[in-house]
Backbone as a ProteinNet text record, in pm:
[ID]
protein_1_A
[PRIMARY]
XXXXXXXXXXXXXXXXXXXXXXXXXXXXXXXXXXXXXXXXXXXXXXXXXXXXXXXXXXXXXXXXXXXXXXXXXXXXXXXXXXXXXXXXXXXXXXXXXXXXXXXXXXXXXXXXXXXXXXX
[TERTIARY]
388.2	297.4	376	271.2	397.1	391.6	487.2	550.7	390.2	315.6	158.2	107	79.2	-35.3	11.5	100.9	154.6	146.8	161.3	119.2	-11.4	-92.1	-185.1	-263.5	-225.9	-322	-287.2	-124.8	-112.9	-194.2	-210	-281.3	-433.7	-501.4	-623.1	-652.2	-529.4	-554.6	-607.2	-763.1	-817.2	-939.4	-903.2	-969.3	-1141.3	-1220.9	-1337.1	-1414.1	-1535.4	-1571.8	-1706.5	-1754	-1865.2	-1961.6	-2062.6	-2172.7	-2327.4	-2419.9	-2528.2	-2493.8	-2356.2	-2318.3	-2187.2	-2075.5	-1964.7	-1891.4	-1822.2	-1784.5	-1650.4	-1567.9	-1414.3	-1387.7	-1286.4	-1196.1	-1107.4	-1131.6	-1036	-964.9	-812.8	-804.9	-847.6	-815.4	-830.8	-721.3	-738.4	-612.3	-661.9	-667.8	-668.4	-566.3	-518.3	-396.9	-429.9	-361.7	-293.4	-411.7	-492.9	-544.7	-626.7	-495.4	-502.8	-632.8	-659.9	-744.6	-868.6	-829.1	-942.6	-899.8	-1029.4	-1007.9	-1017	-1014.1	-1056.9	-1183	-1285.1	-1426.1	-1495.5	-1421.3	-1439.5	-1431.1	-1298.5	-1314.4	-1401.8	-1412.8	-1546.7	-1705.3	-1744.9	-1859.1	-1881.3	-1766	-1737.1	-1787.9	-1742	-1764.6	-1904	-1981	-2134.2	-2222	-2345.3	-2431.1	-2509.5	-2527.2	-2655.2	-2609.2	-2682.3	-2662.8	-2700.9	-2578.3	-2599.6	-2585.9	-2615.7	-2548.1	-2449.2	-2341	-2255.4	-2185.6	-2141	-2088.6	-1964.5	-1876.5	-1701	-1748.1	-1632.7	-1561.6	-1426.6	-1379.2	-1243.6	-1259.1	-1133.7	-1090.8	-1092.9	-1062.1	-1081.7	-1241.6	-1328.9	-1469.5	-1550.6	-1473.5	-1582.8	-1540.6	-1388.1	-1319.4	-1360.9	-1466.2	-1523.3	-1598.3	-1731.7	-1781.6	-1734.9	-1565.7	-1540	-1548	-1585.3	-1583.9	-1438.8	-1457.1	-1365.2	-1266.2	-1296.8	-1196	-1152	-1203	-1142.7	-1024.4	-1025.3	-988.3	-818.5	-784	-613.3	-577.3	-640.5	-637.9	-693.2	-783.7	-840.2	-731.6	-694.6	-569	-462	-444	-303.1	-332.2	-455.2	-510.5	-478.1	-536	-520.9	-403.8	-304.2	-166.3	-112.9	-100.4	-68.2	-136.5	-275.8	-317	-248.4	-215.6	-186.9	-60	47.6	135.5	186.1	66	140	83.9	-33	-95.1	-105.6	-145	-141.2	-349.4	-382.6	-505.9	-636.9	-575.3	-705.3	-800.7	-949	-1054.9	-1173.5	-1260.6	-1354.1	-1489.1	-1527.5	-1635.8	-1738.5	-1902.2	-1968.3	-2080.9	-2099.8	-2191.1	-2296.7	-2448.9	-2562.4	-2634.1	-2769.3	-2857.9	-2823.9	-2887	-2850.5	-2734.3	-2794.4	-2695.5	-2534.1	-2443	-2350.8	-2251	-2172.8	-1998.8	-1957	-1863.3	-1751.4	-1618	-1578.3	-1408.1	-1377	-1224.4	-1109.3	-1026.4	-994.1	-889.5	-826.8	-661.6	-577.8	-498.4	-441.1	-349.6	-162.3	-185	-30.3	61.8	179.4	318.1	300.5	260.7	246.2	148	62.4	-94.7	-183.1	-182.1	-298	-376.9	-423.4	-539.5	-498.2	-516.4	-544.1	-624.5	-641.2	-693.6	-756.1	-897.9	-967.2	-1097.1	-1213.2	-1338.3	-1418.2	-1506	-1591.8	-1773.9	-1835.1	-1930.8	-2033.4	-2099.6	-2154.9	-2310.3	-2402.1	-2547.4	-2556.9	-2628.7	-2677.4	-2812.3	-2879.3	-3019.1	-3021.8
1030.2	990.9	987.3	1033.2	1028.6	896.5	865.2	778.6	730.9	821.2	802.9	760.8	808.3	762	624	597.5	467	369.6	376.4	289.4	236.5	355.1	376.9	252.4	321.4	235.6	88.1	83.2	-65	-178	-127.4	-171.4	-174.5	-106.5	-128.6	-193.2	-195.4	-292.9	-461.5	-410.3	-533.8	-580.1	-458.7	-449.5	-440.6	-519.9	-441	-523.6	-387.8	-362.6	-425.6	-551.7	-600.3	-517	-465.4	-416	-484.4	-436.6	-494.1	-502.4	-454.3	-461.2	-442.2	-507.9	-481.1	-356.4	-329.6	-203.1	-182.1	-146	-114.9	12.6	-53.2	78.7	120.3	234	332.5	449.4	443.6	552.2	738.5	790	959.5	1057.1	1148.5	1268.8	1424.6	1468.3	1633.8	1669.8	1800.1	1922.1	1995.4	2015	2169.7	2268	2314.3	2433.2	2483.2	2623.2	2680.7	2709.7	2624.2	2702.8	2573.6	2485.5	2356.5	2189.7	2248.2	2097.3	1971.4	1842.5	1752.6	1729.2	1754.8	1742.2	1847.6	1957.8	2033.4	1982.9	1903.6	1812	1740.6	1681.4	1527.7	1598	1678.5	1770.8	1793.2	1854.3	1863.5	1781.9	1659.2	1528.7	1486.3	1539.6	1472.9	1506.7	1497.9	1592	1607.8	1768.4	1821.2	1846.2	1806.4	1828.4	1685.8	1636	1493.7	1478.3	1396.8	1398.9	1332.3	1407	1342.3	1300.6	1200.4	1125.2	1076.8	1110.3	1077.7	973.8	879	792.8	776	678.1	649.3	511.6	491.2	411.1	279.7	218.3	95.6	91.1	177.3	174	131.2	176.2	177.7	-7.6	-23.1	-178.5	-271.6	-225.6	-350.8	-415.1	-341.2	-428	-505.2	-495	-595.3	-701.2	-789.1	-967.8	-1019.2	-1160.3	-1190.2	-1218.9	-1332.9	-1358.7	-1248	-1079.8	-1031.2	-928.2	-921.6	-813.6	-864	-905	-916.3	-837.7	-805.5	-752.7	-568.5	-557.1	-444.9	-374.9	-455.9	-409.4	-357.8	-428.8	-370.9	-218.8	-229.3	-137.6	-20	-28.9	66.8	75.5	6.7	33.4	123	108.2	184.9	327.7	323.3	486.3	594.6	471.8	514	610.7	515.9	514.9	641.7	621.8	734.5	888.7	867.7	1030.3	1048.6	1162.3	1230.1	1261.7	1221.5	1250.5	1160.3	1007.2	995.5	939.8	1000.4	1002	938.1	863.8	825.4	887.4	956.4	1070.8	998.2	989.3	887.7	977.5	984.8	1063.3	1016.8	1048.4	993.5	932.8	846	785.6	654.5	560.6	406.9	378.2	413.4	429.7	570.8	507.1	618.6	574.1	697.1	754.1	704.8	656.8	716.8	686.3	805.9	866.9	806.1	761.2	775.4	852.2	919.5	1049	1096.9	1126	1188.9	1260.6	1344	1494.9	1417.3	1478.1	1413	1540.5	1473.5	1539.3	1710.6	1713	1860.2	1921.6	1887.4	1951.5	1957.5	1841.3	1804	1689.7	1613.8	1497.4	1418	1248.7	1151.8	1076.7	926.4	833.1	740.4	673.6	608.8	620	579	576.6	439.8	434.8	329.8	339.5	279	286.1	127.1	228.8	138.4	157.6	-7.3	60.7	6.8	30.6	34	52.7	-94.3	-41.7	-112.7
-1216.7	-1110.7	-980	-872.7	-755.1	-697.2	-578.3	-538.4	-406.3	-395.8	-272.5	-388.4	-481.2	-605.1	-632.5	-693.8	-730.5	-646.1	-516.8	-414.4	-392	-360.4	-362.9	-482.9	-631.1	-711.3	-703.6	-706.9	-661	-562.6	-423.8	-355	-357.3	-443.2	-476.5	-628.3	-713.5	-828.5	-821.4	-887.6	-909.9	-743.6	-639.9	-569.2	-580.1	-509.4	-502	-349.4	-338.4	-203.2	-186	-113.2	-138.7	-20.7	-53	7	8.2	-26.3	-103.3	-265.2	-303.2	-441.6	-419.5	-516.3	-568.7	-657.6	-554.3	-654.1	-652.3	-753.8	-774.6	-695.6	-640	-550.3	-651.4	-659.1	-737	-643.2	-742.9	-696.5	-712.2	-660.8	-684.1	-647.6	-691.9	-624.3	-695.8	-587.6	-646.3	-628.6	-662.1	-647.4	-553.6	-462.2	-340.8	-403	-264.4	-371.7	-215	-214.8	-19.5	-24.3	128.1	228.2	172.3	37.4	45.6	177.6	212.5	316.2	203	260.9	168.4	180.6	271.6	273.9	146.8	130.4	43	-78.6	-94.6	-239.9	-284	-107.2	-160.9	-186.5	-120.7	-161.7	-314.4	-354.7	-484.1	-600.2	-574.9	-598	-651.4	-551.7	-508.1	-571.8	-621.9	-723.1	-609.7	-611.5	-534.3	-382	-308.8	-136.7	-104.6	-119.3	-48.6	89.6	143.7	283.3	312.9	413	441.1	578.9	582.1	714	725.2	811.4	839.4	937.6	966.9	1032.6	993	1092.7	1040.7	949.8	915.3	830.5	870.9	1010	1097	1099.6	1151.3	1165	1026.2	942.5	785.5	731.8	772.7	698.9	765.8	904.5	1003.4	933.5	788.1	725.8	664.4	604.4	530.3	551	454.9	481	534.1	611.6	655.5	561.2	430.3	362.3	233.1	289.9	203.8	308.6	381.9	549.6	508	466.7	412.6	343.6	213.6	149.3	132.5	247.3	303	368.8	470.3	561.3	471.5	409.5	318.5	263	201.5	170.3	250.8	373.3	514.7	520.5	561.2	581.5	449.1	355.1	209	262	253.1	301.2	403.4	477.2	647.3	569	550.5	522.3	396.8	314.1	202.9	259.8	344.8	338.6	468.7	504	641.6	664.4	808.8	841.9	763.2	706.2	661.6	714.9	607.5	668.9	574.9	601.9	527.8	515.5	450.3	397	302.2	343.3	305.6	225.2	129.1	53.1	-10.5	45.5	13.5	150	94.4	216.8	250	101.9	58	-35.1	-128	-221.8	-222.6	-145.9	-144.5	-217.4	-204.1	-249.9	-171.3	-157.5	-10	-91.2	4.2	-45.8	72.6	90.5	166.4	161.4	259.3	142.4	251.5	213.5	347.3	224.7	339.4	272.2	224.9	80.8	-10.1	64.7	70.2	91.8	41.1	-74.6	-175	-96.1	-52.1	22.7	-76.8	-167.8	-225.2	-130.9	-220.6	-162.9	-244.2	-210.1	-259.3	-197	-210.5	-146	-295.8	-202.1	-313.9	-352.8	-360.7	-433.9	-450.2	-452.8	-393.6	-404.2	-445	-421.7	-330.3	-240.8	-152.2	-102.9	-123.5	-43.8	41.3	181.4	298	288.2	345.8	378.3	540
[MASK]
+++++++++++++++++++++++++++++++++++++++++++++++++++++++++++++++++++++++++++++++++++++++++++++++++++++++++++++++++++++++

């Protein structure tokens, strides 16, 4: 396992993301594979033609609750820190996906996983 992954799952072990529901942050990682963006991955991902929406990573952790934003941050810093360009990619209407995901050292992808609703 690499040295971004391992971090990575560390800082989201035992994590989860309160929305209109609770959901475990996991991690993810694809492999290097030229000429794929990571929006291309997260598409991938999605069943059907979902829709999808980027922001950054500060914009999406504003919902977090206050007494969980310690633990969020760390989160962020670990991402910042292990990958290059990340970005938060939101898949669906109410009920969504959303990936976090920045480019590994190799020119694969990692980040994490999440599920979240919005009404």
């Amino acid at each position: 396992m690499s040295d971004e992954l391992s971090a990575i799952r560390k800082a989201c072990d035992g994590l989860q993301f309160t929305s209109e529901t609770e959901s475990p942050v996991e991690p993810v990682t694809w492999p290097a594979e030229p000429g794929c963006t990571a929006e291309t991955r997260v598409r991938r991902e999605a069943a059907g033609d979902a829709a999808l929406q980027t922001m950054t990573l500060a914009a999406f952790f504003r919902a977090v609750p206050k007494a969980d934003r310690p633990k969020f941050d760390a989160l962020a810093k670990v991402l910042n820190e292990q990958l290059k360009g990340v970005q938060v990619y939101k898949l669906g209407r109410v009920r969504m996906d959303v990936f976090i995901v920045g480019e590994r050292t190799d020119g694969g992808w990692a980040g994490v996983k999440l599920k979240v609703v919005e009404t």
